[in-house]
VMD Tcl script that builds the backbone (N, CA, C; Angstrom):
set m [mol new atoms 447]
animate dup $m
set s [atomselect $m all]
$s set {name element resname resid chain x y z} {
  {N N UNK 1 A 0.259 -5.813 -43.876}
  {CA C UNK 1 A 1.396 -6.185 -44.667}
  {C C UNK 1 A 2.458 -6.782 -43.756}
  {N N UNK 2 A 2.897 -7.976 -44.004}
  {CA C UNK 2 A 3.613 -8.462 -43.392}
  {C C UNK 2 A 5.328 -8.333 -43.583}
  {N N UNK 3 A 6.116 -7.672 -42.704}
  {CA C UNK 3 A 7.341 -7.283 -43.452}
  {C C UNK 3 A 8.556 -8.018 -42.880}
  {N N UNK 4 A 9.763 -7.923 -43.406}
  {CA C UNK 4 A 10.621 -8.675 -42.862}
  {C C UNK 4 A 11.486 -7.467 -42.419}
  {N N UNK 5 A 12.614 -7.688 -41.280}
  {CA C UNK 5 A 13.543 -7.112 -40.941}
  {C C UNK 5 A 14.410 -7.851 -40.003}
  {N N UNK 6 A 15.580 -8.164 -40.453}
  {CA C UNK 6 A 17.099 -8.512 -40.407}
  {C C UNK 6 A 16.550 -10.026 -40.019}
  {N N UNK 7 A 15.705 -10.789 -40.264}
  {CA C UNK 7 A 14.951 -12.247 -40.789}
  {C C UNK 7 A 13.736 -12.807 -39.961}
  {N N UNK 8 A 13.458 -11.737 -39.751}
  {CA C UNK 8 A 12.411 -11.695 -38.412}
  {C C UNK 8 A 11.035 -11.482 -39.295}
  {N N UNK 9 A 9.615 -11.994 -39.003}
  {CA C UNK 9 A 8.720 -10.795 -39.605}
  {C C UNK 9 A 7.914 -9.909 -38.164}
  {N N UNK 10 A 7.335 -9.576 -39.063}
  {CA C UNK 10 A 7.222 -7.628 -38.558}
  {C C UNK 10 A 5.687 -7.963 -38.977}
  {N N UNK 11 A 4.703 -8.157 -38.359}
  {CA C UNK 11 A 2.756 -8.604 -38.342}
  {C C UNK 11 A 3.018 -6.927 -38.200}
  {N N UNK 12 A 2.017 -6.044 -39.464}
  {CA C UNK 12 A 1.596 -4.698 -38.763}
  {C C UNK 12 A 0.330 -4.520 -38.112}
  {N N UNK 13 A -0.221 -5.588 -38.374}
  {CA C UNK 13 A -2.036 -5.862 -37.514}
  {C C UNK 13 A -1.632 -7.060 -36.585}
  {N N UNK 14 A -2.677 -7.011 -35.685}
  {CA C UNK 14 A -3.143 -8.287 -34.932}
  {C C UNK 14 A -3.590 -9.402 -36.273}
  {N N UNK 15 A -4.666 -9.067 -37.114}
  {CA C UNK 15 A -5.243 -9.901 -38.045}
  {C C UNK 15 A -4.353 -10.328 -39.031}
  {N N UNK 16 A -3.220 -9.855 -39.268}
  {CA C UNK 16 A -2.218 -10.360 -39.850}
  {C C UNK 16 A -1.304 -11.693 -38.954}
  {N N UNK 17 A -1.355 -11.271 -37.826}
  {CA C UNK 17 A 0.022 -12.135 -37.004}
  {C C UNK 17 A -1.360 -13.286 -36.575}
  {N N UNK 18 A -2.553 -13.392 -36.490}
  {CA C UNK 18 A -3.206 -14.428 -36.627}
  {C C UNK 18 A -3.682 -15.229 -37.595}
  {N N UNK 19 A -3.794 -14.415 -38.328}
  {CA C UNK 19 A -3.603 -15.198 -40.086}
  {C C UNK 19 A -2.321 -16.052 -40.073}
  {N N UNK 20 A -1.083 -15.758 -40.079}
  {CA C UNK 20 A 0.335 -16.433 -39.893}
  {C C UNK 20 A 0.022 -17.424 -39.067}
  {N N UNK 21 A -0.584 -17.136 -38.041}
  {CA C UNK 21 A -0.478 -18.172 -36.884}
  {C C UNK 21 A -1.187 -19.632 -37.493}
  {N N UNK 22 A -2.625 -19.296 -38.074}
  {CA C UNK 22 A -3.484 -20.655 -38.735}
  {C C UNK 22 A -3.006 -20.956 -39.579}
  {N N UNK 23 A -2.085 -20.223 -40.532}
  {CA C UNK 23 A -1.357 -21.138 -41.954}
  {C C UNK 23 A -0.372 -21.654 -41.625}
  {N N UNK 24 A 0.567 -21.504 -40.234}
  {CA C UNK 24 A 1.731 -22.282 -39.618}
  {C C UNK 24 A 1.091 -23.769 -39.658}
  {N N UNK 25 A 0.051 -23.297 -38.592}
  {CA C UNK 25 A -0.724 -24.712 -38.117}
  {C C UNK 25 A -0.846 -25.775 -39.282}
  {N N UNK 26 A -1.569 -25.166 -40.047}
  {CA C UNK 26 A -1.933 -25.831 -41.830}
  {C C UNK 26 A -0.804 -26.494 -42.695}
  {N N UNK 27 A 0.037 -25.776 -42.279}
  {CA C UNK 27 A 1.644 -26.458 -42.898}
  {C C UNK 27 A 2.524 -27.104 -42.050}
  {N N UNK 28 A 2.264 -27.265 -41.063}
  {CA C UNK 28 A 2.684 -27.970 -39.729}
  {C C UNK 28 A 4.191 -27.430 -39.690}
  {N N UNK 29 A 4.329 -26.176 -40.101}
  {CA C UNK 29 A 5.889 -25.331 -39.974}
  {C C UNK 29 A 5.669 -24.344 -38.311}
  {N N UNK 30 A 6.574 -25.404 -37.274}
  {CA C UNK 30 A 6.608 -24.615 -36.418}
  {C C UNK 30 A 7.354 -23.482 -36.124}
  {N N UNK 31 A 8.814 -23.186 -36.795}
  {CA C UNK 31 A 9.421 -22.201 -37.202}
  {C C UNK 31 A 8.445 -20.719 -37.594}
  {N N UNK 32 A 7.714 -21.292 -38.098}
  {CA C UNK 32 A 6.641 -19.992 -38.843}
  {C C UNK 32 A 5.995 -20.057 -37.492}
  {N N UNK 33 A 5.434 -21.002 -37.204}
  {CA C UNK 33 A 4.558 -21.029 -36.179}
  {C C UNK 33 A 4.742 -20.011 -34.752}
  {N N UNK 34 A 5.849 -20.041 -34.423}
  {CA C UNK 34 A 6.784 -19.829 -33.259}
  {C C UNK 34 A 7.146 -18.019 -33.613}
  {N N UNK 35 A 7.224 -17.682 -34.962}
  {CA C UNK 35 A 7.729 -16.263 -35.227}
  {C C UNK 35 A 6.770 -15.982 -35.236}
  {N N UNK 36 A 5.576 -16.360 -34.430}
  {CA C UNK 36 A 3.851 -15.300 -34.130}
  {C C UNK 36 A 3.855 -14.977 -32.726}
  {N N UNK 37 A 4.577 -15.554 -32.099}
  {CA C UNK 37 A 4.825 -15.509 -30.556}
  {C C UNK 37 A 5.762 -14.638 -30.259}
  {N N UNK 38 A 5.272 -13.740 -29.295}
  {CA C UNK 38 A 6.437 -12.985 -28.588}
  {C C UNK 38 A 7.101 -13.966 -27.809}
  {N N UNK 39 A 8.793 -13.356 -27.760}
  {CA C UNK 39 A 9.630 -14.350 -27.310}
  {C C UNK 39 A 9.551 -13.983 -25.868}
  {N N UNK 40 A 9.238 -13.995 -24.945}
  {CA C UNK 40 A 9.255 -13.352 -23.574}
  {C C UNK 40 A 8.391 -14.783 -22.631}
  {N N UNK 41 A 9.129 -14.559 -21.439}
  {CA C UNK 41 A 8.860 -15.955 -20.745}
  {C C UNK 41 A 7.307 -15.305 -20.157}
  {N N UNK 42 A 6.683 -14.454 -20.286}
  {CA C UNK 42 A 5.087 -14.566 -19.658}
  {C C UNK 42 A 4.079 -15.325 -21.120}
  {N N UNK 43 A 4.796 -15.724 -21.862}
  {CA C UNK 43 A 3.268 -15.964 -22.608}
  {C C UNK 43 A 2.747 -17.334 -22.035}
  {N N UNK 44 A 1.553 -17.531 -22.569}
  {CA C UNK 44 A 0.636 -18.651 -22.247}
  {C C UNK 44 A 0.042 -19.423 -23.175}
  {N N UNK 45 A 0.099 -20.559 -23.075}
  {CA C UNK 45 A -0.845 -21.264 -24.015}
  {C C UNK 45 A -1.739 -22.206 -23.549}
  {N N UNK 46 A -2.825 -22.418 -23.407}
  {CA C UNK 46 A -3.589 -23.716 -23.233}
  {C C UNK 46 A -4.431 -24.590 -24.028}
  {N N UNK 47 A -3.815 -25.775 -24.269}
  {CA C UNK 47 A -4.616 -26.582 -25.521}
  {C C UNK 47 A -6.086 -27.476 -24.713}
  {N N UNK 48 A -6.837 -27.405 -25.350}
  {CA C UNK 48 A -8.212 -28.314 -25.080}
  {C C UNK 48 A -7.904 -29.713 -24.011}
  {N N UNK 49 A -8.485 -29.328 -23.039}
  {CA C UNK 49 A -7.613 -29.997 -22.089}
  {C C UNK 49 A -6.439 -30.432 -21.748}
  {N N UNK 50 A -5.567 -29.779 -21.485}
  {CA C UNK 50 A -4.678 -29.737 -21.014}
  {C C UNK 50 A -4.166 -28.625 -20.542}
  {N N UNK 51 A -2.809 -28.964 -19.861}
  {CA C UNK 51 A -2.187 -27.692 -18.627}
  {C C UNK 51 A -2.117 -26.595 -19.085}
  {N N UNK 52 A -1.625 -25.285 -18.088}
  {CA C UNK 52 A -1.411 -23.972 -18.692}
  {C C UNK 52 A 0.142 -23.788 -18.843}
  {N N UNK 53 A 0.203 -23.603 -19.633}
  {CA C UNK 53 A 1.919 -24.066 -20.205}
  {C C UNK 53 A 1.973 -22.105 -20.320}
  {N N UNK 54 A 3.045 -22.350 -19.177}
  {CA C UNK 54 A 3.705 -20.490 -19.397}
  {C C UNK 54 A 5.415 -20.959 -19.818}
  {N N UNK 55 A 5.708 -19.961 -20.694}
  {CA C UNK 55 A 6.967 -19.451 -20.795}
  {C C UNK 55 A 7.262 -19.670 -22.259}
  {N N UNK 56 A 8.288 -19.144 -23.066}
  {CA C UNK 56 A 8.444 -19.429 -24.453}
  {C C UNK 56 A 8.590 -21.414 -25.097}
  {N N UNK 57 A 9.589 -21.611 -24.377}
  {CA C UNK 57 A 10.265 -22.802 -24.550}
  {C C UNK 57 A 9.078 -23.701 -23.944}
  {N N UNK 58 A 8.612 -23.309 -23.186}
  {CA C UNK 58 A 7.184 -25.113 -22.846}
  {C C UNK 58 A 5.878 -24.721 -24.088}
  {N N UNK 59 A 5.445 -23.389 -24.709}
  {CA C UNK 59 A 5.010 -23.265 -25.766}
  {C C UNK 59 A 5.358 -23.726 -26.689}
  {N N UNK 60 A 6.282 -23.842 -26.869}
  {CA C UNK 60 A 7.136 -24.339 -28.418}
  {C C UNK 60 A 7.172 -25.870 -28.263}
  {N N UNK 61 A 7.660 -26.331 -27.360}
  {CA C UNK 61 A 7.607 -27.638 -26.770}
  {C C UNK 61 A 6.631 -28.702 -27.004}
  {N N UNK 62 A 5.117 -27.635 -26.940}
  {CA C UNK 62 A 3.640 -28.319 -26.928}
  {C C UNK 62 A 3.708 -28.438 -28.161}
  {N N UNK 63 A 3.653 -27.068 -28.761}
  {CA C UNK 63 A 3.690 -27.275 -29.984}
  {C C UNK 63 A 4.628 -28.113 -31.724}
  {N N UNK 64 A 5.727 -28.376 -30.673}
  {CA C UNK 64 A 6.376 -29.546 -31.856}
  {C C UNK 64 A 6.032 -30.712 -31.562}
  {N N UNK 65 A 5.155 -31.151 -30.312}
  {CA C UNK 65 A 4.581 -32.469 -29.852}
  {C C UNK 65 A 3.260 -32.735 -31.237}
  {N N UNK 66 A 2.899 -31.599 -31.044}
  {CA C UNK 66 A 1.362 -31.428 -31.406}
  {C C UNK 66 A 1.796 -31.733 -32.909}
  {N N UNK 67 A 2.620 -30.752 -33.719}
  {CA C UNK 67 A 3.207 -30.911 -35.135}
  {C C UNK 67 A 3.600 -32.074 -35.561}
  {N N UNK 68 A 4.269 -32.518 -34.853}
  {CA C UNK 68 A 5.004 -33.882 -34.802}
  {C C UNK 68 A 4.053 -35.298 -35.177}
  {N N UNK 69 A 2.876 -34.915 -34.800}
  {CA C UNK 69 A 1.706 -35.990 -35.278}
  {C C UNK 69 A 1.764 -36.029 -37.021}
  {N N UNK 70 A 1.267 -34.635 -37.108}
  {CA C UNK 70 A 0.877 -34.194 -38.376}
  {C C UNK 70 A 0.393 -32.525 -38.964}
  {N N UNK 71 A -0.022 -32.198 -39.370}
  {CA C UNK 71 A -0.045 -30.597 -39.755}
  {C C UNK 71 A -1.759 -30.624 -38.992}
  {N N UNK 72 A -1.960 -29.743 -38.940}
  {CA C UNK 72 A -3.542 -29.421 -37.678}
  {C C UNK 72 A -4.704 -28.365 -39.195}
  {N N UNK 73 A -5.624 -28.910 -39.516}
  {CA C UNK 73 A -6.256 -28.217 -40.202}
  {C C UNK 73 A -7.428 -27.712 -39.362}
  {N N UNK 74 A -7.327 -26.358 -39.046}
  {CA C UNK 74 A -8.306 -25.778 -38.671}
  {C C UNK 74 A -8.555 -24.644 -39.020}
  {N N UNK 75 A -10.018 -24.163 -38.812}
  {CA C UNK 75 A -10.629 -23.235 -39.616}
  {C C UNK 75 A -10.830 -22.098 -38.688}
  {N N UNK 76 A -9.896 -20.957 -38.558}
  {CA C UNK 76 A -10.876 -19.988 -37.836}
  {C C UNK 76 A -12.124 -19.436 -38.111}
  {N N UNK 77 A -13.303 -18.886 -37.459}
  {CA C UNK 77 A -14.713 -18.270 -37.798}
  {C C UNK 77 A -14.950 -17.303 -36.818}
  {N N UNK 78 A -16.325 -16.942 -37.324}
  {CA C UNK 78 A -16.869 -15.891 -36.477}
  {C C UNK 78 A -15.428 -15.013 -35.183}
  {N N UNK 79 A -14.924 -14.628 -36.289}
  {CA C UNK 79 A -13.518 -13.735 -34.821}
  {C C UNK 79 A -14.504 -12.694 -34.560}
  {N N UNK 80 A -14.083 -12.354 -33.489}
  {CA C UNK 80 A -14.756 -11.261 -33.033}
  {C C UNK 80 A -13.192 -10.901 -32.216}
  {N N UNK 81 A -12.963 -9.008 -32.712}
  {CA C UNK 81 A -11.601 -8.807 -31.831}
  {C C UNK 81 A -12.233 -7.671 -30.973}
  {N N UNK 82 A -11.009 -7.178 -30.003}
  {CA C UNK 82 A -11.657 -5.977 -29.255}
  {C C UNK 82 A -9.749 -5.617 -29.407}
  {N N UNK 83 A -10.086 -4.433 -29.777}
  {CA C UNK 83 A -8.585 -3.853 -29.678}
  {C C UNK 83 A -7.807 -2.343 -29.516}
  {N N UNK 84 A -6.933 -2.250 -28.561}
  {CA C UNK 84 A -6.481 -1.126 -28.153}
  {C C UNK 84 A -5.492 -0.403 -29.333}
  {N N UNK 85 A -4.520 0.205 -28.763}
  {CA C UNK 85 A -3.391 0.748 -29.167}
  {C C UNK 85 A -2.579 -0.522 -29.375}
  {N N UNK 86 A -2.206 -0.836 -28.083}
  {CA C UNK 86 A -1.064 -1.724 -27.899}
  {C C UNK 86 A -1.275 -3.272 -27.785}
  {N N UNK 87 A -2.589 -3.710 -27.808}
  {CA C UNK 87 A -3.038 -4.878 -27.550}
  {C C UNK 87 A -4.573 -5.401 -28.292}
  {N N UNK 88 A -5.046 -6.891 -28.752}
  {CA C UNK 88 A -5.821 -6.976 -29.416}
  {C C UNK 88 A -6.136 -8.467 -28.495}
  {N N UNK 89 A -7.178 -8.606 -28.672}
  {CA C UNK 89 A -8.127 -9.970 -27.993}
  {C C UNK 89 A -9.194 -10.339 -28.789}
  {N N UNK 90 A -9.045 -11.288 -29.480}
  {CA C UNK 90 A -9.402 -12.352 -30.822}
  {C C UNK 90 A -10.201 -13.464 -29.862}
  {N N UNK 91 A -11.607 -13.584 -29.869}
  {CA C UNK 91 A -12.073 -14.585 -29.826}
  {C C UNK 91 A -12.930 -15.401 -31.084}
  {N N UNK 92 A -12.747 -16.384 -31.303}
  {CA C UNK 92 A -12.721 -17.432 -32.237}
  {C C UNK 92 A -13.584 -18.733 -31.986}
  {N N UNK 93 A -14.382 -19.474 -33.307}
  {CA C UNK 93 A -14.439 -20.786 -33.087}
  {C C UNK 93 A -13.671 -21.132 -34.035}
  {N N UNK 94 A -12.973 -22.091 -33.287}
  {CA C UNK 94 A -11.975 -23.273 -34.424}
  {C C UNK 94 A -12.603 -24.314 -35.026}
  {N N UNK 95 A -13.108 -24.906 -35.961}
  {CA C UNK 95 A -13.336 -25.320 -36.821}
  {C C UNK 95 A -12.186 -26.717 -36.507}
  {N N UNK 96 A -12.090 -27.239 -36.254}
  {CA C UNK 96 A -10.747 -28.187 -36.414}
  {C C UNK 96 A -11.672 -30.040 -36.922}
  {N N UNK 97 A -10.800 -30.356 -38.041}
  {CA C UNK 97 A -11.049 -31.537 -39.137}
  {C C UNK 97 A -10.285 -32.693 -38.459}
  {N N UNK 98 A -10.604 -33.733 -37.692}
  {CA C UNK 98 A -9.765 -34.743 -37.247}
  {C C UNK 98 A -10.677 -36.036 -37.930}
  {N N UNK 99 A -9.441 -36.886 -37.734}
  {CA C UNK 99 A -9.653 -38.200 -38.376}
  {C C UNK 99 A -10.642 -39.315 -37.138}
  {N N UNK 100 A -11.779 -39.355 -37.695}
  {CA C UNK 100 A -11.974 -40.501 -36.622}
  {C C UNK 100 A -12.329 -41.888 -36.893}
  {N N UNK 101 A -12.959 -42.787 -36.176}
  {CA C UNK 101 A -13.229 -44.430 -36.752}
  {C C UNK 101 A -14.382 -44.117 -37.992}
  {N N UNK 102 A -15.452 -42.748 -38.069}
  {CA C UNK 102 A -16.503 -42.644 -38.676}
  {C C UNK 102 A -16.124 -41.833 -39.867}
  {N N UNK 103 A -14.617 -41.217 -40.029}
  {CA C UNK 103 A -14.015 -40.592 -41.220}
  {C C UNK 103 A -13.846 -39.436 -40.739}
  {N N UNK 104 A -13.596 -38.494 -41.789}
  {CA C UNK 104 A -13.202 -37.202 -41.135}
  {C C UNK 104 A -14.589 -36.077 -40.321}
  {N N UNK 105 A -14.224 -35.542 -39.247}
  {CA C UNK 105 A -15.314 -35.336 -38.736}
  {C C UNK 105 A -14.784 -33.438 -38.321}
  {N N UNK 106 A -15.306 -32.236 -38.063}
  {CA C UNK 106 A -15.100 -31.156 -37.929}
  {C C UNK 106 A -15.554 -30.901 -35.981}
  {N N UNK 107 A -14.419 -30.615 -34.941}
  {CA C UNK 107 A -15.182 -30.445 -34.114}
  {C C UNK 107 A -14.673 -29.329 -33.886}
  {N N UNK 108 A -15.506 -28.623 -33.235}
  {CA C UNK 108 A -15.565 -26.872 -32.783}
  {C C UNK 108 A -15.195 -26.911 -31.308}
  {N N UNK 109 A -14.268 -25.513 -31.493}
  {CA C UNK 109 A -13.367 -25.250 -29.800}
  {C C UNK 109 A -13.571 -23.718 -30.200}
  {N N UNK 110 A -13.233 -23.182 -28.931}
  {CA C UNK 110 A -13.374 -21.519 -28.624}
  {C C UNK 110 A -11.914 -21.275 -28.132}
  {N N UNK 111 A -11.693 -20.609 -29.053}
  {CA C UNK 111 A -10.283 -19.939 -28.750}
  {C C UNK 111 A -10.402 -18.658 -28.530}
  {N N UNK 112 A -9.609 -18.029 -27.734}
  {CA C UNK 112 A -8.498 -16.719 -27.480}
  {C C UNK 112 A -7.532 -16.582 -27.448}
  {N N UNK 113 A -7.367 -15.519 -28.683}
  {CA C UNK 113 A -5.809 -15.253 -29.013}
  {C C UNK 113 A -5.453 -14.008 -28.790}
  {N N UNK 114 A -4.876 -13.405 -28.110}
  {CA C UNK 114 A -4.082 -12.403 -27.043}
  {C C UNK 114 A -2.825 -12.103 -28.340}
  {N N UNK 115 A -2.614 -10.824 -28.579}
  {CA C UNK 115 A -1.971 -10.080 -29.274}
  {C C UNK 115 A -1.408 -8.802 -28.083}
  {N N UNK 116 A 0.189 -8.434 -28.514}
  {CA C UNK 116 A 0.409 -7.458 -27.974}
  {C C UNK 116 A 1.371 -6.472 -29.197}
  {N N UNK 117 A 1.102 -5.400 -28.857}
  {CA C UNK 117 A 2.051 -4.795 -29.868}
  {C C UNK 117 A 3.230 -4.258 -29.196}
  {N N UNK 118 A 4.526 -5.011 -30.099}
  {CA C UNK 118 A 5.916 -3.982 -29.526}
  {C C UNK 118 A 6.613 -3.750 -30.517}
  {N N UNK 119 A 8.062 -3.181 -30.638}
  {CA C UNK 119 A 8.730 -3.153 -31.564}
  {C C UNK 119 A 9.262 -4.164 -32.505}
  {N N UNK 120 A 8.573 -5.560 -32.486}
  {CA C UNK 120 A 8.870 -6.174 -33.579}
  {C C UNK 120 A 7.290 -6.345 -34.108}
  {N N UNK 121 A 6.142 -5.350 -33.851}
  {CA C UNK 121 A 4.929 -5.971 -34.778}
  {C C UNK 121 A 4.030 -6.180 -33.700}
  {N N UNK 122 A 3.101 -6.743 -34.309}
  {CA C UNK 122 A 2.014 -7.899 -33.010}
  {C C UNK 122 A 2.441 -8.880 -33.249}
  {N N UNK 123 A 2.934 -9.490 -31.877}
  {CA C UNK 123 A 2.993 -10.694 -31.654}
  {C C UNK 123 A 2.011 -11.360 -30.421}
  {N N UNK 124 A 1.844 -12.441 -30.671}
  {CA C UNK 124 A 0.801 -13.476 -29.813}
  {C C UNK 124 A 1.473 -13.743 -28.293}
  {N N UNK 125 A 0.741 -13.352 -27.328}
  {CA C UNK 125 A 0.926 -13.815 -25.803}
  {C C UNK 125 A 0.176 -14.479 -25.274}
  {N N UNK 126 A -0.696 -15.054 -26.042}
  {CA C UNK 126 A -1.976 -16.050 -25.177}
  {C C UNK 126 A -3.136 -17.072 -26.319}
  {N N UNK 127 A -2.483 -17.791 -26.708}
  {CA C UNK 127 A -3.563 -18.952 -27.027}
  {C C UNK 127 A -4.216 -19.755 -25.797}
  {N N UNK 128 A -6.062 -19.307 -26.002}
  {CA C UNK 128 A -6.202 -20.454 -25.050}
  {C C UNK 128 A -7.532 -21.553 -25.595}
  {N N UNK 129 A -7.392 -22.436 -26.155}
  {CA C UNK 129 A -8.332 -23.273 -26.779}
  {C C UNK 129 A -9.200 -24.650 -26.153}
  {N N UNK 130 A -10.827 -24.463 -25.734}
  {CA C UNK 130 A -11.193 -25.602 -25.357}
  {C C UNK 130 A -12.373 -25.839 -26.135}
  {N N UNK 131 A -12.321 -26.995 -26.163}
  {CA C UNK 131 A -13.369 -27.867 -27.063}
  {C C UNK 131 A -15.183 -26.925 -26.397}
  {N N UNK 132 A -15.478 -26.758 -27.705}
  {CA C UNK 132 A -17.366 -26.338 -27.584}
  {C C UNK 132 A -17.954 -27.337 -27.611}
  {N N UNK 133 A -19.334 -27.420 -26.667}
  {CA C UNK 133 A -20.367 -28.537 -26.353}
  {C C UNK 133 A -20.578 -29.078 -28.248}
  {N N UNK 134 A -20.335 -30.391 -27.798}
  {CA C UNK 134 A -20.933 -31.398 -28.900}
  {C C UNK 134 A -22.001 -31.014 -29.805}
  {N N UNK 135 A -23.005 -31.043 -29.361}
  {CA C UNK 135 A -24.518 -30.609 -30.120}
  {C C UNK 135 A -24.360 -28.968 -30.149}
  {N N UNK 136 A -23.642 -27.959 -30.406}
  {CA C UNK 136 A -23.214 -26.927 -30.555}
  {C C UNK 136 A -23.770 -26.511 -32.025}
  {N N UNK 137 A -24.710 -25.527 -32.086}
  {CA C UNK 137 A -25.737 -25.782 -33.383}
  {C C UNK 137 A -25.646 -24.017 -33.971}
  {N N UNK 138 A -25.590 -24.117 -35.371}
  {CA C UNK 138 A -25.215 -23.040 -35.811}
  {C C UNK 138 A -26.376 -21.568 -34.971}
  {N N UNK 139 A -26.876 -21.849 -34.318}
  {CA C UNK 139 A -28.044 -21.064 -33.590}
  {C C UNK 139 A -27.266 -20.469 -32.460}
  {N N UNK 140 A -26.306 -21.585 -31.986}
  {CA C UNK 140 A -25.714 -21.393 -30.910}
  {C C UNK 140 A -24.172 -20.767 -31.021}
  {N N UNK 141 A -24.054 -20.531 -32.157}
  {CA C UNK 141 A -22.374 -20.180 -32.330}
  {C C UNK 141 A -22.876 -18.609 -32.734}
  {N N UNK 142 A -23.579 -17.771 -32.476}
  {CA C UNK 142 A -24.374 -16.500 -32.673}
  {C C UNK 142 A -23.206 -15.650 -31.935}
  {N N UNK 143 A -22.520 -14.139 -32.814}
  {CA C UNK 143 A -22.287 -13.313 -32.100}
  {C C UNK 143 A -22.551 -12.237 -30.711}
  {N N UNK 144 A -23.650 -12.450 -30.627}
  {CA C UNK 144 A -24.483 -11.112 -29.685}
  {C C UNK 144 A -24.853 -12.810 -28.836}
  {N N UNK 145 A -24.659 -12.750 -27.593}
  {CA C UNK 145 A -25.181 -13.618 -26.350}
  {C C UNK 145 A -26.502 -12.943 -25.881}
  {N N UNK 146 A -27.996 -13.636 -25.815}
  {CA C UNK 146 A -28.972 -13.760 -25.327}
  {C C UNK 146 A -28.751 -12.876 -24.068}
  {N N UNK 147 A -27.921 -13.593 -23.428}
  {CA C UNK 147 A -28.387 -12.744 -21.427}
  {C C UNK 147 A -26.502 -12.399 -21.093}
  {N N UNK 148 A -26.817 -11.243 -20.508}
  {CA C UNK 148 A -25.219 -11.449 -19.590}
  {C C UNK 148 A -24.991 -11.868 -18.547}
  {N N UNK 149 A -24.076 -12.170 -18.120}
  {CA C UNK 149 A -23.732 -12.889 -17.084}
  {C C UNK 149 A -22.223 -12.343 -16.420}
}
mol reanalyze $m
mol bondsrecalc $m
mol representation Tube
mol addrep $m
């Protein structure tokens, strides 16, 4: 349940404050977008090639670049979380719908999304998203990995 207090919201799950996070994206509202992030200068973000952008303000930064195009439709899948008391680690394929010369086309990236819990909720300390191999075949997007490494 997602709650408000004095205009803030209040995520009481990780799976809540990442839910918020993909419907920001979807509505290209970075305001929403930005109240999934803890405000604290260690967070991190890294978009599909490109730099590792630490601190609140170069996060936000990327992200009104990125908005600024247009709203980002992507699909989270297969999450798989691992989660403590105080902290949750969301790995993801993104699903993401871009426009190309051949029409709209769906390409798949692997994200991690880093959740911490404090007194305003879970909030997000770590997006890190890079594009999955091309020929990436529903065989291959399998929860349980073949061998460890």
């Amino acid at each position: 349940m997602v709650l408000k207090s004095r205009g803030a919201l209040l995520f009481a799950t990780s799976e809540e404050a990442e839910q918020a996070f993909y419907e920001a994206l979807e509505q290209g509202d970075l305001g929403q977008l930005m109240a999934v992030w803890a405000e604290d200068e260690d967070v991190v973000c890294i978009h599909p090639g490109g730099p590792r952008l630490i601190g609140h303000e170069a996060v936000q930064e990327s992200w009104r670049e990125i908005l600024g195009n247009s709203p980002l439709s992507i699909r989270p899948t297969r999450i798989h979380a691992v989660q403590s008391m105080m902290s949750s680690v969301h790995t993801v394929v993104e699903q993401v719908m871009v426009d190309t010369a051949q029409g709209k086309q769906v390409v798949n990236c692997y994200a991690t999304n880093v959740f911490h819990k404090g007194p305003t909720g879970w909030r997000m300390v770590l997006h890190h998203s890079s594009q999955a191999p091309a020929d990436l075949g529903t065989a291959e997007m399998q929860d349980v990995p073949d061998l460890l490494h």
